[in-house]
C-alpha positions as CSV (number, residue, x, y, z in Angstrom):
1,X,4.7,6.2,-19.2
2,X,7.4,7.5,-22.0
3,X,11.0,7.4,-21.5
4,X,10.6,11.0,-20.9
5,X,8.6,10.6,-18.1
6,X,10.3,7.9,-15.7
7,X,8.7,6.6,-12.4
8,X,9.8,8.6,-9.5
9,X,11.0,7.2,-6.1
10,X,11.3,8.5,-3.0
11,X,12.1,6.4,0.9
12,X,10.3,7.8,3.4
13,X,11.0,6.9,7.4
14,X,8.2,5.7,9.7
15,X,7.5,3.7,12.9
16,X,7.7,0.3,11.2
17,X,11.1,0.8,8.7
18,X,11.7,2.9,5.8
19,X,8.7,3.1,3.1
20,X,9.6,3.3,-0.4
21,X,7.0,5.5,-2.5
22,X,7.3,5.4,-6.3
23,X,5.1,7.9,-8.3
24,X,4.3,8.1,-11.9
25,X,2.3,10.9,-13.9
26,X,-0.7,8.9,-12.8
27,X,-0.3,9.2,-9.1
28,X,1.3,6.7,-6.7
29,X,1.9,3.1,-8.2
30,X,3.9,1.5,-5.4
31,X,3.8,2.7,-1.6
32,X,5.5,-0.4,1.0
33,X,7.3,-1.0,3.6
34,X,10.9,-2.7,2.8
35,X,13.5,-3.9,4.9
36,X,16.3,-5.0,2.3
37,X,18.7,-3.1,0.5
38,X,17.4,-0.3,-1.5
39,X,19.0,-1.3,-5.0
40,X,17.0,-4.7,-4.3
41,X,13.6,-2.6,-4.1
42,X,14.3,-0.4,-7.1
43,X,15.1,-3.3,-9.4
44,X,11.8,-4.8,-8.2
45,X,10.2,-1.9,-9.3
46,X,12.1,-1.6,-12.4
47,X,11.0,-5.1,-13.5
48,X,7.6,-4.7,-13.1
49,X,7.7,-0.9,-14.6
50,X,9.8,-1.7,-17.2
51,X,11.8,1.8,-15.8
52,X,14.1,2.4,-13.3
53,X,12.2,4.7,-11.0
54,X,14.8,7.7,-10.5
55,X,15.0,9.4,-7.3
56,X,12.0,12.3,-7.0
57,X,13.1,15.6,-8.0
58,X,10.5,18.4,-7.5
59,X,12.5,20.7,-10.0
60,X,12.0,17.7,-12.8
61,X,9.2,16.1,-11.7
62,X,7.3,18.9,-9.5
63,X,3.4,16.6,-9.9
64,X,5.2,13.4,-9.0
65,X,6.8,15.1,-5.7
66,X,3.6,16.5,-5.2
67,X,2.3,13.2,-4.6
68,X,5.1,12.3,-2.8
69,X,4.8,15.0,-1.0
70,X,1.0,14.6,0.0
71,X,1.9,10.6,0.6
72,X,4.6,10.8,3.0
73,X,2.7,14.0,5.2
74,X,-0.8,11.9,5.0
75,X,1.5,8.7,6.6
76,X,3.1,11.0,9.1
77,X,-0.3,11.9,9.9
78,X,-1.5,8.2,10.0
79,X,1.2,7.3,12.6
80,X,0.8,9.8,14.5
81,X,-3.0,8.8,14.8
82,X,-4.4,12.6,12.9
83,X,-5.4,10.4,9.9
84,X,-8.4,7.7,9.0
85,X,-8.3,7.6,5.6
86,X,-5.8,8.5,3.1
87,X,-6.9,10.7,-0.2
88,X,-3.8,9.9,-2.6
89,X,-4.3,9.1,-6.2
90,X,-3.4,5.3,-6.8
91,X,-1.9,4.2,-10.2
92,X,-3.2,0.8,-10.6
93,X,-1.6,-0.3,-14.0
94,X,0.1,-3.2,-11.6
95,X,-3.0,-4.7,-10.7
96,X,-5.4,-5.9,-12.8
97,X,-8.6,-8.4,-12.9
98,X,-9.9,-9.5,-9.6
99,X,-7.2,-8.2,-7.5
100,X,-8.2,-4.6,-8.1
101,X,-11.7,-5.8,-7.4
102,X,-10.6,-7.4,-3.6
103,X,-8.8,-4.2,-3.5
104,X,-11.2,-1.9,-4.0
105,X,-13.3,-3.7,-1.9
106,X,-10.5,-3.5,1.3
107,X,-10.2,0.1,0.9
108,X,-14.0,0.0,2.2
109,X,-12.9,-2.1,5.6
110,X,-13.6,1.1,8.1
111,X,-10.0,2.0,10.2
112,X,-9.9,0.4,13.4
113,X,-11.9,-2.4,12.0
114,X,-11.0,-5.9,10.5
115,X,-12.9,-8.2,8.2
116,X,-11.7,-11.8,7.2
117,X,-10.7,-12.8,3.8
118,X,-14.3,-14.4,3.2
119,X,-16.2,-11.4,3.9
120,X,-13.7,-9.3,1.9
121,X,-14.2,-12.3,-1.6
122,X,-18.0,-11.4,-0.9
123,X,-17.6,-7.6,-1.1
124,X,-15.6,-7.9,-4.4
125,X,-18.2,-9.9,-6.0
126,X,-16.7,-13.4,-5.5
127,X,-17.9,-15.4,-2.4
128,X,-16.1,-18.5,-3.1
129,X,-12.6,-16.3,-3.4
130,X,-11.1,-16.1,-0.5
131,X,-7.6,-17.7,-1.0
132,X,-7.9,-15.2,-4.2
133,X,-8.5,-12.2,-1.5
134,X,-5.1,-13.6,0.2
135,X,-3.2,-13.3,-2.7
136,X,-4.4,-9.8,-3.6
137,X,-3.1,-8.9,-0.6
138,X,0.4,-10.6,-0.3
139,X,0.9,-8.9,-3.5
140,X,-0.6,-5.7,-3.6
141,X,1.7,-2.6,-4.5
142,X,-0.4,-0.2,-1.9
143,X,0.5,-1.5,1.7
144,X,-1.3,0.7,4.5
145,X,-2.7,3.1,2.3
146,X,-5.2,0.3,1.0
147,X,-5.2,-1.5,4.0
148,X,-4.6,-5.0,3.6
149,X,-3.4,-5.5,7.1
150,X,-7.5,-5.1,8.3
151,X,-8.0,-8.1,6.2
152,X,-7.9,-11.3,9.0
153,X,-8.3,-15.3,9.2
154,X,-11.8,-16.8,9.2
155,X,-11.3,-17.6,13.1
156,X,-9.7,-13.7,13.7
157,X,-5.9,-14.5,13.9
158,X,-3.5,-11.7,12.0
159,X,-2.3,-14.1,9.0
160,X,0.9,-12.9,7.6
161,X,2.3,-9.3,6.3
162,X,4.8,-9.7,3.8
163,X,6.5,-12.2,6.1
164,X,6.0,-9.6,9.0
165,X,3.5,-10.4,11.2
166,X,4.4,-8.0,13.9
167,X,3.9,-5.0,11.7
168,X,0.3,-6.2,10.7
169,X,-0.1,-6.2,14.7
170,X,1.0,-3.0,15.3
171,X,-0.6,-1.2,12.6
172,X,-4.1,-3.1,13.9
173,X,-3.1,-2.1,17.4
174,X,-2.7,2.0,16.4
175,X,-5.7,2.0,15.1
176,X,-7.4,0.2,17.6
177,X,-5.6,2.4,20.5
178,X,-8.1,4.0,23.1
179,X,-8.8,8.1,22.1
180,X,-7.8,6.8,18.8
């Protein structure tokens, strides 16, 4: 990423609070849920870009709003129970060594399915690395599109989300819904 090509940012409204998507050239690098103040959200970002994402603008950036674009239609669809997978391109320079491994290995967790953060260490290639699964997922920059919130206790309970238990519940219970 140049100075001449600064990360893109667009908020995007959904059933369970506004979603903040930041693209780069390289596809979407951060896609969550956020329930703060804006500003607080973009100076994450900032820190861990080393740019101040700038607010998407199809006439500067028309790839990066493409993405955008395809992210926040392919979450519409999601909510609206149309959508099982999701077919984005992920940046993945903020995650690195074992994390993009437990990652990787989430996005395989079939939709409207769970599996615990043992099973999840053992897909990734590390058996004895659950708490390292957990941790991958607290801090992953891809909420629902990798879906960390299919990722359970040992004994089946939810866990945490980000501090938001509730949301991990309801996105488990949409796509567990009958007809679904």
């Amino acid at each position: 990423m140049t100075t001449q090509d600064p990360p893109r940012y667009r908020v995007h409204p959904s059933p369970i609070g506004d979603i903040l998507i930041v693209t780069t050239a390289d596809g979407i690098v951060s896609l969550h849920p956020f329930d703060g103040p804006l500003a607080h959200e973009l100076e994450r970002a900032a820190l861990q870009l080393r740019a101040l994402p700038l607010p998407g603008d199809p006439a500067v950036d028309p790839d990066g709003s493409a993405v955008a674009d395809a992210a926040a239609a392919q979450l519409d669809e999601y909510f609206d129970g149309e959508r099982r997978e999701f077919d984005l391109p992920l940046d993945w320079r903020l995650v690195r060594g074992f994390t993009r491994a437990a990652l990787e290995a989430v996005r395989e967790i079939p939709y409207g399915e769970t599996a615990g953060y043992g099973e999840v260490a053992i897909a990734a290639g590390s058996p004895r690395a659950a708490r390292a699964v957990g941790t991958a997922c607290a801090t992953t920059p891809f909420s629902i599109v990798v879906p960390v919130h299919r990722v359970v206790r040992a004994d089946g309970s939810l866990g945490e989300y980000g501090g938001h238990p509730e949301v991990k519940q309801y996105l488990i219970d949409l796509e567990q819904a009958p007809g679904v």
